[in-house]
C-alpha positions as CSV (number, residue, x, y, z in Angstrom):
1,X,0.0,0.0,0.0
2,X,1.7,3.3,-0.9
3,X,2.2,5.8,1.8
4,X,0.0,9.1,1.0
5,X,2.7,12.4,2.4
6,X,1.1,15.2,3.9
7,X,-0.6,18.5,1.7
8,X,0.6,21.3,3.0
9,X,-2.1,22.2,4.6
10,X,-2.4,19.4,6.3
11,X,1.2,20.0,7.0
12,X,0.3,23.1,8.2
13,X,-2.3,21.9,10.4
14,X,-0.5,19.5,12.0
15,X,2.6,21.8,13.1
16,X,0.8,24.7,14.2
17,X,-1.4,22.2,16.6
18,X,1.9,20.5,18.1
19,X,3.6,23.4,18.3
20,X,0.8,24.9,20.0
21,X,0.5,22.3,22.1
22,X,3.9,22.3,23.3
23,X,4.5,25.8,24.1
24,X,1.3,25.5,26.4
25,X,2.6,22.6,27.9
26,X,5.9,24.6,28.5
27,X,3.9,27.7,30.1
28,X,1.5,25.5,31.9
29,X,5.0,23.6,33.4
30,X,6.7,27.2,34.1
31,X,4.0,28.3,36.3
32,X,3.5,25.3,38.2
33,X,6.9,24.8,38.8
34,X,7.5,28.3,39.9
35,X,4.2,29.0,42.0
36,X,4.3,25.6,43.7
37,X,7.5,23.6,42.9
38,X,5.6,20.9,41.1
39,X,6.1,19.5,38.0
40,X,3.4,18.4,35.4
41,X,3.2,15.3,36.3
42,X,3.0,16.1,39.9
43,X,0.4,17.9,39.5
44,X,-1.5,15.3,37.0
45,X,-0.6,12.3,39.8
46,X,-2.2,14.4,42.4
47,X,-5.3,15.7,41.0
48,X,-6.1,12.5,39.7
49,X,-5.9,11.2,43.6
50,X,-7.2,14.2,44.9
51,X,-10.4,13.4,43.0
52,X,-10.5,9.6,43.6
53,X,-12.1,8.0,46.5
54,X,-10.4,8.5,50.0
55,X,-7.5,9.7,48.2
56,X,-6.4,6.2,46.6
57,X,-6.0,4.6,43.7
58,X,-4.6,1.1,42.8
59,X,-1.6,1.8,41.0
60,X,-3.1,0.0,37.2
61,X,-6.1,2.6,37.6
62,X,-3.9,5.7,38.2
63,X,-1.8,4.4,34.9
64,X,-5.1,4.2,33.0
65,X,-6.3,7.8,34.1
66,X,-3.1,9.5,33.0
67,X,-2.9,7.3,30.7
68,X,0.9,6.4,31.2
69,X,3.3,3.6,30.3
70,X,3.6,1.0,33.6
71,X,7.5,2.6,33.7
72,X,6.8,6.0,33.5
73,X,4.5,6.0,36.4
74,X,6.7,3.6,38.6
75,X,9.3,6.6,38.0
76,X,6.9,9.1,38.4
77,X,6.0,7.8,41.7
78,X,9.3,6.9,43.1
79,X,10.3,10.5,42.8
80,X,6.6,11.5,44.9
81,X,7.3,8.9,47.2
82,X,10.7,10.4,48.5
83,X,9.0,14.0,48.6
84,X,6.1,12.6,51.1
85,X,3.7,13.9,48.3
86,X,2.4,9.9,47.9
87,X,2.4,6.8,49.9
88,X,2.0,2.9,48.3
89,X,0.2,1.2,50.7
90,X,-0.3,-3.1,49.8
91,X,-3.8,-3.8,49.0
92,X,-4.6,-7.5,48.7
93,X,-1.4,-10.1,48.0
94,X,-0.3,-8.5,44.7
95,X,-1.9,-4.8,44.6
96,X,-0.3,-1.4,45.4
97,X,-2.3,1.5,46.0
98,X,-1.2,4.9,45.6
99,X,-2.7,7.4,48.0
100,X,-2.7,10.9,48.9
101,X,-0.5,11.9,51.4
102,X,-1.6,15.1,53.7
103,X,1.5,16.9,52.0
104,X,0.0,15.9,49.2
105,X,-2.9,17.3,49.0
106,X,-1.7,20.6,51.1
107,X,0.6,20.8,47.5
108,X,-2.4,20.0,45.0
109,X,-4.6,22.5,47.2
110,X,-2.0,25.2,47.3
111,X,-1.3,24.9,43.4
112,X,-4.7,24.2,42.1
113,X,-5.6,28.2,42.0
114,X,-2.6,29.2,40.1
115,X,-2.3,26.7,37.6
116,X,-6.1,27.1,37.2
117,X,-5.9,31.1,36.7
118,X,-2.6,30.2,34.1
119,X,-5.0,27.1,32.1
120,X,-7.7,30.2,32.0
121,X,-5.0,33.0,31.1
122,X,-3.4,31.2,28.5
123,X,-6.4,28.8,26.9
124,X,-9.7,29.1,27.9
125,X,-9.8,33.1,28.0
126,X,-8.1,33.4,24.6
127,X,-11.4,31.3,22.8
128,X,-14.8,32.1,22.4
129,X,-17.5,29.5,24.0
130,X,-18.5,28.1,20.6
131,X,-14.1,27.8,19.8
132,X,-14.0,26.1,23.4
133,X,-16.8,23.9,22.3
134,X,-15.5,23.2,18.7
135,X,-12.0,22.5,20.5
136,X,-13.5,20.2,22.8
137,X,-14.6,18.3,20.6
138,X,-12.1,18.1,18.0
139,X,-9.6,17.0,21.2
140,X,-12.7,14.6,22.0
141,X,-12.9,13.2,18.8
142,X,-9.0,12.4,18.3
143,X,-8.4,11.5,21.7
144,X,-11.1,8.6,21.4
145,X,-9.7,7.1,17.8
146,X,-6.1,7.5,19.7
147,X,-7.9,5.4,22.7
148,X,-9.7,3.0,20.5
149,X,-6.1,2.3,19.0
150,X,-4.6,2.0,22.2
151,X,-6.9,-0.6,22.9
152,X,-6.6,-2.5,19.5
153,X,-3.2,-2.6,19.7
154,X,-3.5,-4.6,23.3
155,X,-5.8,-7.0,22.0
156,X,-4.4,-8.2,18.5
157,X,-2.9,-11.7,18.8
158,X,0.2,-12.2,17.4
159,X,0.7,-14.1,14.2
C-alpha cells in the first residue's frame, strides 16, 4: 500500500497544533513549577488522587487515568514517594495503592488556584465559547480514535 505524504495544509495543520500544544505545555509547566515547585506530572498524579475516593488509587487505575506507560509512572511515583507527596500502601497479596499523602494534597490544594488562573489565562480566555466547544470536541474526537487504537493494539494476537 503506498504511503500518501502530507498537503501542506495538512502539514500546516499538524505543526501549528503541536507546536501549540507544546508551548502551552511549557507555560503551563513554568508556572506550576515556579508557583508551587511541582512539576506536570505532579500535579496530574495528584489531581487524579485528589479526586478519587479516599484519596487512593490502585496503582493500574492511576496508569489508566493519565494514561501512562507501567514505567513512566513507577518513575513518576518513586520521585513523589521520596517527597512525602504519595504513599503505596499493599492492597490484597499483589496490589499497590497509591494514595494521597496530607503533604499531598496541602501541594495539589496550594497549586490548584494558580495553575487554574494560568490554564484560564493562557487557553480558555483566549477562545470564544462556541471555539471552546469546537476545540472540545475536535480533542474529543481524536483522543477517542487515539484510545480505541490504544486498545486494538493490546488485543491483537500475534501471528
Amino acid at each position: 500500500m503506498e504511503q500518501q505524504g502530507l498537503t501542506e495544509h495538512e502539514l500546516s495543520a499538524w505543526r501549528t497544533s503541536i507546536r501549540m500544544m507544546e508551548l502551552l505545555r511549557t507555560r503551563i509547566e513554568q508556572q506550576l513549577q515556579a508557583s508551587s515547585g511541582l512539576s506536570n506530572a505532579d500535579y496530574t498524579v495528584l489531581s487524579v488522587l485528589s479526586e478519587a475516593p479516599e484519596g487512593r488509587l490502585r496503582a493500574y487505575e492511576l496508569s489508566q487515568e493519565t494514561g501512562w506507560e507501567k514505567s513512566r509512572l513507577h518513575h513518576q511515583l518513586t520521585r513523589m514517594l521520596k517527597r512525602d507527596l504519595i504513599a503505596r500502601e499493599r492492597c490484597g497479596s499483589r496490589g499497590i495503592d497509591v494514595v494521597l499523602t496530607e503533604k499531598g494534597l496541602a501541594a495539589i490544594k496550594e497549586a490548584a488556584p494558580g495553575h487554574a488562573q494560568e490554564v484560564r489565562r493562557l487557553f480558555i480566555d483566549r477562545l470564544t465559547p462556541e471555539e471552546l466547544d469546537q476545540m472540545a470536541g475536535i480533542a474529543g474526537t481524536i483522543l477517542d480514535h487515539l484510545q480505541a487504537d490504544e486498545r486494538a493494539s493490546h488485543t491483537e494476537v500475534p501471528a
